[in-house]
NUTIBA-189809 format. One line per field, with one value per residue (C-alpha): chain; x, y, z. Coordinates in nm, 2 decimals, padded with zeros to 4 digits. Example, Ala and Ser with C-alpha at 12.3 -4.5 7.8 and 13.67 -1.06 7.14 Angstrom:
BEGIN
unit	(A:A)
px	(01.23:01.37)
py	(-00.45:-00.11)
pz	(00.78:00.71)
This chain:
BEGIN
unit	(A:A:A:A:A:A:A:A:A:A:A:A:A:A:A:A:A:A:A:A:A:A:A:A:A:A:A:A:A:A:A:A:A:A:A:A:A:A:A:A:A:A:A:A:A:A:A:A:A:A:A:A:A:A:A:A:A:A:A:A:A:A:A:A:A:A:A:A:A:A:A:A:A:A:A:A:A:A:A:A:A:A:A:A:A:A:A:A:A:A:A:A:A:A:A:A:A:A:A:A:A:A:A:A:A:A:A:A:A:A:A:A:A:A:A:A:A:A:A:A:A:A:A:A:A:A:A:A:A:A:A:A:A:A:A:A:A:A:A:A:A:A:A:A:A:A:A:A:A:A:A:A:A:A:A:A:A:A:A:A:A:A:A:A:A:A:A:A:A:A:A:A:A:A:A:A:A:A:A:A:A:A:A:A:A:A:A:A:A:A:A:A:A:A:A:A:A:A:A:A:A:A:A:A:A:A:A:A:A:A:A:A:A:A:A:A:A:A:A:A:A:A:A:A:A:A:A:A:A:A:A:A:A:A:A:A:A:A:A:A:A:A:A:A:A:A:A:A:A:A:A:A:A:A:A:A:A:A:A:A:A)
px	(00.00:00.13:00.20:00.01:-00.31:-00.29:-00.27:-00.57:-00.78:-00.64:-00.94:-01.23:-01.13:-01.34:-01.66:-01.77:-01.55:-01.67:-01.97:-01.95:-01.80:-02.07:-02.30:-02.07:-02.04:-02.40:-02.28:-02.21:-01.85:-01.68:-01.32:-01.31:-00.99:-00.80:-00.46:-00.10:00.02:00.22:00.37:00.11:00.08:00.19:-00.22:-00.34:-00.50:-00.32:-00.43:-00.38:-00.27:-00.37:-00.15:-00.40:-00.34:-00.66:-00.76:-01.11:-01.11:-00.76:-00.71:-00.42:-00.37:-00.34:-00.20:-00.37:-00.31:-00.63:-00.59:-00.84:-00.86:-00.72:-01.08:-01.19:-00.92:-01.04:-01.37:-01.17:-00.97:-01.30:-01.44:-01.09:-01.07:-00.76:-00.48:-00.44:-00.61:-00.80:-00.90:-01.22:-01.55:-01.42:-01.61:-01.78:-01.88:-02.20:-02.32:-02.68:-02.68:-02.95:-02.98:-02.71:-02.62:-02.35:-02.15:-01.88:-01.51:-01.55:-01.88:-01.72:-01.43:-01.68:-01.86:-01.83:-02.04:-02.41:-02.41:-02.70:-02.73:-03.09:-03.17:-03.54:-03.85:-03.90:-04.07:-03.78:-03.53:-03.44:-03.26:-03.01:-02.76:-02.41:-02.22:-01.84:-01.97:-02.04:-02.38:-02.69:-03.03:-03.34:-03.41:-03.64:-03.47:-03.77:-03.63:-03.31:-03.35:-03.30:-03.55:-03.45:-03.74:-03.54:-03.22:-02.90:-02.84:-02.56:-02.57:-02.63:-02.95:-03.05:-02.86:-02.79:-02.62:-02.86:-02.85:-02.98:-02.70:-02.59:-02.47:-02.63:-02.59:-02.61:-02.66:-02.42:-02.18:-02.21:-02.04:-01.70:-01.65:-01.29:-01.11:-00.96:-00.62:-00.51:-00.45:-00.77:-00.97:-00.76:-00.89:-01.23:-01.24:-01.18:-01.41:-01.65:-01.57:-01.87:-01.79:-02.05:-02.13:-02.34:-02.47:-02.40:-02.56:-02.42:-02.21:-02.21:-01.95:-02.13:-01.95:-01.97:-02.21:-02.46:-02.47:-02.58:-02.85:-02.95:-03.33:-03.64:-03.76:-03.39:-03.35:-03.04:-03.07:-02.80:-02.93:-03.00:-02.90:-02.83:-03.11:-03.02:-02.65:-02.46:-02.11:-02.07:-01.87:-01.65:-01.62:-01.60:-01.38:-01.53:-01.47:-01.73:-02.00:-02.36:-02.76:-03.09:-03.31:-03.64:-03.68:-04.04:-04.12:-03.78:-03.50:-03.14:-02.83:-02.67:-02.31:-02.14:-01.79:-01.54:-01.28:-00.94:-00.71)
py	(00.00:00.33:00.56:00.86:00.61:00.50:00.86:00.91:00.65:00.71:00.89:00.71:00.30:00.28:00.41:00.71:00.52:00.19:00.32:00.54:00.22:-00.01:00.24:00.25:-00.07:-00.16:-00.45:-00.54:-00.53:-00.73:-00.77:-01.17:-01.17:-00.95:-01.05:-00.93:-00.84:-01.12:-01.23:-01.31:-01.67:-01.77:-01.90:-01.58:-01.31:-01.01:-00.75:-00.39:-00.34:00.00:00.09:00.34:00.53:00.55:00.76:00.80:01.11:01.17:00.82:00.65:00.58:00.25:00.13:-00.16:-00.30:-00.38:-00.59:-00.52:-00.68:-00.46:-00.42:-00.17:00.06:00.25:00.29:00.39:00.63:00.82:00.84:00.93:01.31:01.54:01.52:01.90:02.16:02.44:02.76:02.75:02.91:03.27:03.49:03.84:04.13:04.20:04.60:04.72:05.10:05.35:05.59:05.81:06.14:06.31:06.57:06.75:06.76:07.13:06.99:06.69:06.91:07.15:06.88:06.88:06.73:06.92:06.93:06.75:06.56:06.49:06.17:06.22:06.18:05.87:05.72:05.76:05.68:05.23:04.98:04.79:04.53:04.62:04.29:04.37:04.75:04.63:04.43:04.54:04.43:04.59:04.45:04.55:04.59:04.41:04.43:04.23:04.06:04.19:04.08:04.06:04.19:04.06:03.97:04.10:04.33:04.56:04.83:05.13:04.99:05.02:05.38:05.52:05.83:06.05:05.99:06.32:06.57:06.84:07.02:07.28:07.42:07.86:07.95:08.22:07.98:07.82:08.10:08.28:08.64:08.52:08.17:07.97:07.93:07.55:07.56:07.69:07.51:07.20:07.31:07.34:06.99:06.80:07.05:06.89:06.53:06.36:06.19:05.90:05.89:05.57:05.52:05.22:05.03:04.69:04.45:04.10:03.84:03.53:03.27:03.26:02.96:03.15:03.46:03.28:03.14:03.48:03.58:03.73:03.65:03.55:03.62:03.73:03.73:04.01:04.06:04.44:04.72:05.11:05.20:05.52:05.52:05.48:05.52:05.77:05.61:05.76:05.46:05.16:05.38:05.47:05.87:05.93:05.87:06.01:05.95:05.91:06.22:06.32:06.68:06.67:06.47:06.43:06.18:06.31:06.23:06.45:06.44:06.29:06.29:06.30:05.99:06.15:05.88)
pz	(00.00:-00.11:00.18:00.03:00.06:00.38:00.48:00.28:00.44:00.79:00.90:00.79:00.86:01.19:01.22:01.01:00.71:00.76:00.67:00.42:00.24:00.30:00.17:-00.15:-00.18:-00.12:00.14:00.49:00.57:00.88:01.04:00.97:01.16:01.38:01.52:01.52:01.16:00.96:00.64:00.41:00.26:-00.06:-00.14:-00.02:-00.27:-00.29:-00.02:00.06:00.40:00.60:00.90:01.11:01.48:01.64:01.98:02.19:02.38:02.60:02.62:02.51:02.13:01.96:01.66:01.45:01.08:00.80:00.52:00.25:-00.12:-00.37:-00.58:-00.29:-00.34:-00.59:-00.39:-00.11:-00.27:-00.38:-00.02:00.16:00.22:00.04:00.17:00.08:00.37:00.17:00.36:00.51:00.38:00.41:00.66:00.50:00.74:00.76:00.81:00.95:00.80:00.83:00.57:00.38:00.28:00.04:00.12:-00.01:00.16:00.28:00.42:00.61:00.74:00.91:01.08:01.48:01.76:01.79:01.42:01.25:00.87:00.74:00.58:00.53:00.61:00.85:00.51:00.32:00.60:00.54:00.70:00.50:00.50:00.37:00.29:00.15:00.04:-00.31:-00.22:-00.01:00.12:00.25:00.61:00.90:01.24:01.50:01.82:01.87:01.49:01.15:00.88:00.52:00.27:-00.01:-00.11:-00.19:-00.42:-00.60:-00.34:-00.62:-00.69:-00.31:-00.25:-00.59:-00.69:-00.60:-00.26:-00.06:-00.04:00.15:-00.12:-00.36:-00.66:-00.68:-01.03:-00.97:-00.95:-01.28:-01.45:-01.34:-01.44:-01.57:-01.67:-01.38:-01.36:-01.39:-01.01:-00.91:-01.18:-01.01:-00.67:-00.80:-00.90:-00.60:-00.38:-00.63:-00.48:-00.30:-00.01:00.11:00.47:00.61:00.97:01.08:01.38:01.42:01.21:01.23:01.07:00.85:00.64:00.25:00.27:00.52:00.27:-00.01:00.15:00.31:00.10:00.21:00.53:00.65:01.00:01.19:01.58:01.69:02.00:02.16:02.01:02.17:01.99:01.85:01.91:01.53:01.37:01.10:00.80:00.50:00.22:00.50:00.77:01.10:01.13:01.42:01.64:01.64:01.74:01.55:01.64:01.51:01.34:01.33:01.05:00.92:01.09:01.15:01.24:01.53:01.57:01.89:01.86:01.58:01.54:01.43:01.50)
């Protein structure tokens, strides 16, 4: 027996593989003899001989020797487990986000705590699931669970570019009374950037395999939540803290602190 089999099959002789063959096979197998290993005689079919280390528990380990015809190898050698470890199911993170806003940089920088951002009316205002900020999902926060009302989604088709902004547009600021200078027109250009900010709630790590099963009517039990407490983020980082506040019928966000390092 090759040694790169019997490491193969070293796992599954007793129990669990003892039956996973018989249910290949479609018969009963049984240990017709078990004694000390010797020299096969010359009468004897050829046999494939399996050296195994077996343990129960913290108990000491013993060492035994099965002989099995040659025929079941190949059986064997499709049940045995890789010899080669993959990584396991990779974990994705989870985020439970209410609402968002654009603003501009000038806008972000003047941000302190007291100040407020507007998402909306409490109508407008969703919960969703950000998984690896490329996908989303609709969910309802109930208490200590989240409910999906659908699945996931690219996350522009849940908050797309027109998300409400701080920012607006003076018509006397279309025109300039004289061309800008490369630097200035430069300048100009990245005060037009718009930065995304999210409020997040929670997040929650799930394996691969759990996310693709995730649809409407999934439910994720993640227990209580400070229920308006939330952290302000900037494309995935963290840059503050805040709390839900209702402004008559609109919902806001009202800056607690500002994270700087």
């Amino acid at each position: 027996m090759e040694a790169l089999s019997a490491l193969l099959l070293l796992e599954m002789l007793l129990d669990q593989g003892l039956t996973a063959l018989e249910a290949a096979t479609g018969a009963p197998i049984r240990f017709t003899r078990i004694e000390p290993a010797q020299q096969a005689l010359p009468h004897m079919p050829a046999l494939g001989e399996i050296g195994f280390e077996a343990r129960f528990g913290n108990s000491d380990s013993f060492c035994g020797l099965v002989r099995l015809p040659l025929a079941l190898m190949p059986v064997l050698h499709r049940l045995a487990p890789p010899l080669v470890r993959r990584f396991p199911d990779p974990p994705v993170m989870l985020s439970l986000r209410v609402g968002s806003v654009l603003v501009s940089p000038a806008e972000l920088m003047a941000l302190g705590p007291g100040f407020g951002l507007v998402l909306g009316t409490a109508a407008q205002v969703r919960h969703v699931i950000v998984a690896g900020e490329v996908l989303g999902a609709v969910v309802r926060h109930d208490g200590s669970r989240i409910v999906f009302e659908g699945g996931f989604v690219p996350l522009a088709r849940i908050w797309p570019a027109d998300w409400n902004s701080m920012t607006e547009t003076h018509p006397s600021s279309a025109t300039s009374p004289r061309p800008a200078t490369p630097v200035e027109a430069e300048a100009s250009a990245i005060e037009q950037l718009q930065i995304p900010l999210t409020f997040e709630l929670a997040r929650m790590p799930v394996s691969l395999a759990e996310l693709r099963t995730i649809g409407e009517g999934h439910v994720i039990d993640i227990g209580a939540l400070t229920e308006r407490s939330v952290s302000i983020m900037a494309n995935g980082r963290r840059i503050g803290e805040g709390e839900l506040v209702d402004l008559g019928s609109s919902v806001a966000i009202r800056v607690t602190r500002i994270i700087t390092a």
